[in-house]
C-alpha positions, 0 to 999 in steps of 0.5 A: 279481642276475638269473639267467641264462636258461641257468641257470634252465632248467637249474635248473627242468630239476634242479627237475623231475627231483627232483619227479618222481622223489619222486613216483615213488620214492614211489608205488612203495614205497606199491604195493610195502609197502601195495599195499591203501592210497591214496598221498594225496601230501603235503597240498599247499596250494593256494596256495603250492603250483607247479602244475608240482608238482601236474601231476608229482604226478597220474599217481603219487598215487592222490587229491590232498589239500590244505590249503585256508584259504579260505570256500569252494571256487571250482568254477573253480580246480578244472577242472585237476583234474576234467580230470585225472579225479583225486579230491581231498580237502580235508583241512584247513580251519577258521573259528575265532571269539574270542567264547569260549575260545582267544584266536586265532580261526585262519585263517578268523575269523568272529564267532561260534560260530553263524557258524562253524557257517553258514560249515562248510555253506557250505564243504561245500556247495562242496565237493560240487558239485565232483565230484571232491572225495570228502572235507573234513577240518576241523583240528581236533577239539579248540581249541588249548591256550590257552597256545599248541602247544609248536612255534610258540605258535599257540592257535586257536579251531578245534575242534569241542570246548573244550580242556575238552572242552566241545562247540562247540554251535552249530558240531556242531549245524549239521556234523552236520546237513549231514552226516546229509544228506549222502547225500540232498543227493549223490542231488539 
C-alpha cells in the first residue's frame, strides 16, 4: 500500500531524530573516553548509503570513511564533501582476479594479477586528487579461505598475498611503487 503522506513525514521526522542523536551520543563518549583518537563514523557505503545520513553525520565524525566497490573515484560525487570541508578515507575496496588462487575474484574482477595491479594505481591516483581524501584501505591482506569465510562462504581473490602466504607479485610491485611515490606525486 501507498503511505500516507502524514505519515511519512512523521516517520522521516522519527528517522532524523535517531540518525542524529547516534551520531551525537556517539561522538560524545568518543570525546568524553578517547578524547586524543578520530571518531571515523561507521564505513558508510557510498551507494546504499541515504545522503540524509551522511549530511546528519558530518558535523559529529571527525573523518567520513566509506567502503567504496568502484574502478575509481569520480571527483563529482565528492563535491558535497569538499563543501563540507571534511576528510574522508576510502576504507575499503579491492579488484579481485580468477586466473590463480581463490575461486572468487571479489567485487571488482579484472583478468589477471598485473591487472589488479594497473586498476590499484588507477584507484589511488583517483583518490588523490580528490583533496579530501586522506587515506585508501584495500580489503584485504590475505585471499579468502578457498573453502569460503564461516559467516557467508564469500572466497575471494582479493589479497595482497595467498592463503599460502605467497605474495601477489604482480599486484605489491606495482601498490608499492605508487605508494613510495606517493609524497612526490602530492608535492606536483
Amino acid at each position: 500500500k501507498k503511505m500516507n503522506e502524514n505519515v511519512k513525514k512523521d516517520l522521516n521526522s522519527i528517522y532524523k531524530m535517531f540518525v542524529e542523536q547516534y551520531y551525537k551520543v556517539t561522538s560524545q563518549a568518543m570525546k568524553m573516553h578517547l578524547s586524543h583518537k578520530l571518531y571515523l563514523g561507521n564505513r558508510f557505503g557510498k551507494k546504499w548509503t541515504p545522503a540524509s545520513v551522511l549530511k546528519l553525520a558530518l558535523p559529529y565524525v571527525d573523518v567520513m570513511t566509506f567502503n567504496h566497490y568502484e574502478w575509481s573515484l569520480d571527483p563529482s560525487n565528492w563535491t558535497w564533501i569538499a563543501e563540507a570541508d571534511k576528510p574522508f578515507m576510502m576504507t575499503e575496496f579491492h579488484f579481485g582476479a580468477l586466473d590463480r588462487g581463490a575461486p572468487q575474484g571479489g567485487l571488482r574482477v579484472v583478468r589477471d594479477q598485473s591487472e589488479r595491479g594497473y586498476y590499484y594505481r588507477q584507484f589511488a591516483e583517483s583518490a588523490a586528487a580528490i583533496p579530501q581524501c586522506i587515506g585508501i584501505h584495500w580489503f584485504k591482506y590475505m585471499d579468502q579461505p578457498v573453502t569460503g569465510r564461516s559467516q557467508d562462504g564469500e572466497n575471494y581473490n582479493c589479497g595482497f598475498v595467498s592463503v599460502t602466504d605467497t605474495v601477489h607479485k604482480e599486484l605489491a610491485e606495482q601498490a608499492g611503487e605508487w605508494n613510495r611515490a606517493i609524497y612526490d606525486r602530492l608535492r606536483a
